[in-house]
C-alpha positions in Angstrom: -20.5 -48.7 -40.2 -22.6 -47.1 -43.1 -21.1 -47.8 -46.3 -20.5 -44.8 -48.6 -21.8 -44.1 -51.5 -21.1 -41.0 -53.0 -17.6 -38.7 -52.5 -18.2 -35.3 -52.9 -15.4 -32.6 -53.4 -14.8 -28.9 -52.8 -13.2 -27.5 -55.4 -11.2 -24.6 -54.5 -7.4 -25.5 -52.7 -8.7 -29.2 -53.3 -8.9 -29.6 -56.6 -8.1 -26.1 -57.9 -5.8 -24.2 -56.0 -5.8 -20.5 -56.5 -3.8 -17.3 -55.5 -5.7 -13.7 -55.7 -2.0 -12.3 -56.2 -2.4 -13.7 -59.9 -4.9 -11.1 -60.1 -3.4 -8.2 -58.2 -0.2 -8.3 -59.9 -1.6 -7.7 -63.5 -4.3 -5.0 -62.2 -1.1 -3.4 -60.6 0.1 -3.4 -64.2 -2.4 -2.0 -65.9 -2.8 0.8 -63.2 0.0 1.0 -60.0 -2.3 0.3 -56.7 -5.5 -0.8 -58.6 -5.2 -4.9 -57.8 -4.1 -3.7 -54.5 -7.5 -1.5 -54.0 -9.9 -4.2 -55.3 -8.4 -7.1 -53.0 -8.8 -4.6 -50.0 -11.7 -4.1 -51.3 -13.1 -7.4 -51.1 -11.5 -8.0 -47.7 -13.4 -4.9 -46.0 -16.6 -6.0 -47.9 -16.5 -10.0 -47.8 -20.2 -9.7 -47.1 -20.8 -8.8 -50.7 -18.7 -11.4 -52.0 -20.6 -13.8 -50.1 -23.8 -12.2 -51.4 -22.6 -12.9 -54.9 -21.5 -16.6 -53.9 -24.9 -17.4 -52.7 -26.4 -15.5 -55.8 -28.0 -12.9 -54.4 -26.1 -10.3 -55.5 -25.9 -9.6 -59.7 -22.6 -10.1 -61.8 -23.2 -7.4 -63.1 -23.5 -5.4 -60.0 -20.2 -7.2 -58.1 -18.2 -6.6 -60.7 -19.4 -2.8 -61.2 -17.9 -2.7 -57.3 -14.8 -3.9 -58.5 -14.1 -2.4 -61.0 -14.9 1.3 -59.2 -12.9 -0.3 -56.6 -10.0 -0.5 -58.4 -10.7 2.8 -60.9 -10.3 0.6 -63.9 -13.2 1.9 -65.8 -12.3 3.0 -68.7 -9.0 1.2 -68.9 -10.3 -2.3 -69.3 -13.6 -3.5 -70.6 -15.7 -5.8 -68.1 -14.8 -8.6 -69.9 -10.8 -8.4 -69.6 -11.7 -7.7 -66.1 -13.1 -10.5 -65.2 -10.3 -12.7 -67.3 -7.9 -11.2 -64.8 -10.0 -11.8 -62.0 -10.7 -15.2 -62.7 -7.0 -16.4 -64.1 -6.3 -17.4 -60.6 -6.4 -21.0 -60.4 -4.2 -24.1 -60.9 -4.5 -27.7 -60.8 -3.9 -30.3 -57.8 -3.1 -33.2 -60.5 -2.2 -35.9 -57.7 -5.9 -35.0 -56.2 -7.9 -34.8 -59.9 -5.9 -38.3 -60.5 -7.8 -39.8 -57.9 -11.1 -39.0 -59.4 -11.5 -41.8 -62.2 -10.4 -44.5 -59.5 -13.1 -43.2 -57.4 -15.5 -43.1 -59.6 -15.3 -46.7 -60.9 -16.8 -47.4 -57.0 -18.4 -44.7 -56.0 -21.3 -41.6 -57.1 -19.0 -38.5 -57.4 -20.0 -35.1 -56.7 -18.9 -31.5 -56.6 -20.0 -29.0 -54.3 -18.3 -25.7 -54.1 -19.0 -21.7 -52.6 -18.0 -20.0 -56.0 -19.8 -17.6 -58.1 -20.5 -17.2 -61.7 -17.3 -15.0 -62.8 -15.2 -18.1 -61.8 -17.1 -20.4 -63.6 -16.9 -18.5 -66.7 -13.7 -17.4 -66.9 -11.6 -19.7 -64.7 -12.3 -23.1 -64.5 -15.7 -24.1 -66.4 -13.2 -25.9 -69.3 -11.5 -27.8 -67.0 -11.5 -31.5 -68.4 -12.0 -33.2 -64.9 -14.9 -31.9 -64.4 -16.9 -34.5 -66.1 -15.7 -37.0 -63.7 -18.8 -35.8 -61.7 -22.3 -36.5 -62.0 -23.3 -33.0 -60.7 -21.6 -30.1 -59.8 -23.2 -28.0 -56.6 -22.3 -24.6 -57.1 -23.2 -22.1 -54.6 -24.6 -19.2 -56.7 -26.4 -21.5 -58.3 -27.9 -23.1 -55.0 -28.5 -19.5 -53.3 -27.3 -21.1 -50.5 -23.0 -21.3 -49.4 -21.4 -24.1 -47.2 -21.7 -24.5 -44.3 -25.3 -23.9 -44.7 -27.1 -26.8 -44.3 -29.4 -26.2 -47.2 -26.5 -26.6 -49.7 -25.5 -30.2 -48.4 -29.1 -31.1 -48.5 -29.6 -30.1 -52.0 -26.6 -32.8 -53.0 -29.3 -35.4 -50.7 -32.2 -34.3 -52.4 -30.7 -34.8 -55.6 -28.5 -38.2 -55.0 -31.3 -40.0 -53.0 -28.9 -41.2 -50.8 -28.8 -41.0 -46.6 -26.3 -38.3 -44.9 -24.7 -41.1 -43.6 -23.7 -42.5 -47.0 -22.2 -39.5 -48.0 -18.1 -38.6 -47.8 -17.7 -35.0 -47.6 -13.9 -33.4 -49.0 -12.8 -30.1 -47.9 -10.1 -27.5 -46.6 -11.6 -25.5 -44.8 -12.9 -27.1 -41.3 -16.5 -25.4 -40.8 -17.7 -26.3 -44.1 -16.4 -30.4 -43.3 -17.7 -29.6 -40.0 -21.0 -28.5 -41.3 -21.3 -31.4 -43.4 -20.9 -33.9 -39.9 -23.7 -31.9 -38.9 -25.9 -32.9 -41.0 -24.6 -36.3 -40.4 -21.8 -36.4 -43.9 -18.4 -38.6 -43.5 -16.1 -35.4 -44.0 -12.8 -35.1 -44.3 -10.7 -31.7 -43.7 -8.6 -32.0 -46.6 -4.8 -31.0 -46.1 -3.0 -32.7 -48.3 -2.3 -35.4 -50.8 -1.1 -37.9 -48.5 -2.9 -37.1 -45.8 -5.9 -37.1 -47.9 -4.9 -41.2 -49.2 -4.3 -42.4 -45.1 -8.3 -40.5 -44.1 -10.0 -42.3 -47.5 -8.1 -45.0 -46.3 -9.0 -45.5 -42.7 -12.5 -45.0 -43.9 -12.0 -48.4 -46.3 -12.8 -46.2 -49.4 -11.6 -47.8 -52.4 -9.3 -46.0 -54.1 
């Protein structure tokens, strides 16, 4: 078997979970139905939020959608907006403890669909990010998982074969996507679960 060389994470629901009601709930607030008409909004649209994941859409021109969306202009400035929009996220400590163990054996790497919003105002400060060598982030690709470009862009940059790559996610197309392009992936469920895959793979944790 191919040893491994480099583990590379998703972020969201591995690392950082996050719940959009976060979000609803204080645009409800400010305005009764508005968090309610921007996640709909979203939902019936998801083609522009993945335009703005793979950055081909402007920040300024997703949140302008929002925002309209939600008929919060002129409530809220763009900046509170996407504050709210972007407090969404906590932090799987069992999983992020696992990282400086890792790392002592092993290249780590990030690589997550996300945007620029998120970045900025949700998790960009969080501390365990410097665990990793490089951070993958979609909008900054212009390419989302399971794309194959994206998980060759960790490759090009880590000089290392698929095969030598472990792959970390939740969601099963995006590990399956890494298999395809011959990754070690693991579809990440939980804690545990997580310890017995690495395990069974002899990573050394």
């Amino acid at each position: 078997m191919t040893e491994i060389k480099a583990v590379v994470f998703d972020l969201g629901m591995v690392l950082i979970p996050f719940n959009y009601d976060f979000a609803l709930n204080r645009l409800n607030l400010l305005k009764p139905g508005s968090g309610d008409k921007v996640m709909e909004f979203v939902k019936e649209n998801y083609h522009h939020f993945r335009a703005f994941e793979a950055g081909k859409m402007s920040e300024d021109e997703f949140i302008t959608m929002l925002m309209k969306a939600g008929e919060v202009e002129g409530i809220i400035d763009r900046e509170k907006f996407c504050y709210i929009y972007s407090e969404i996220f906590s932090i799987n400590y069992d999983v992020v403890e696992l990282l400086e163990r890792l790392k002592q054996n092993y290249r780590l790497f990030l690589l997550s669909n996300t945007n620029s919003v998120h970045k900025k105002y949700g998790y960009e400060n969080f501390k365990f990010l410097r665990h990793f060598e490089k951070l993958f982030l979609s909008h900054e690709i212009g390419h989302v998982k399971p794309e194959p470009e994206i998980y060759r862009a960790v490759e090009k940059y880590s000089g290392l074969k698929p095969e030598e790559h472990l792959f970390i996610d939740d969601i099963m197309d995006y590990a399956e996507g890494a298999r395809n392009c011959g990754w070690k992936a693991i579809r990440f469920i939980n804690y545990n679960d997580l310890i017995d895959n690495l395990k069974n793979l002899g990573i050394m944790i």
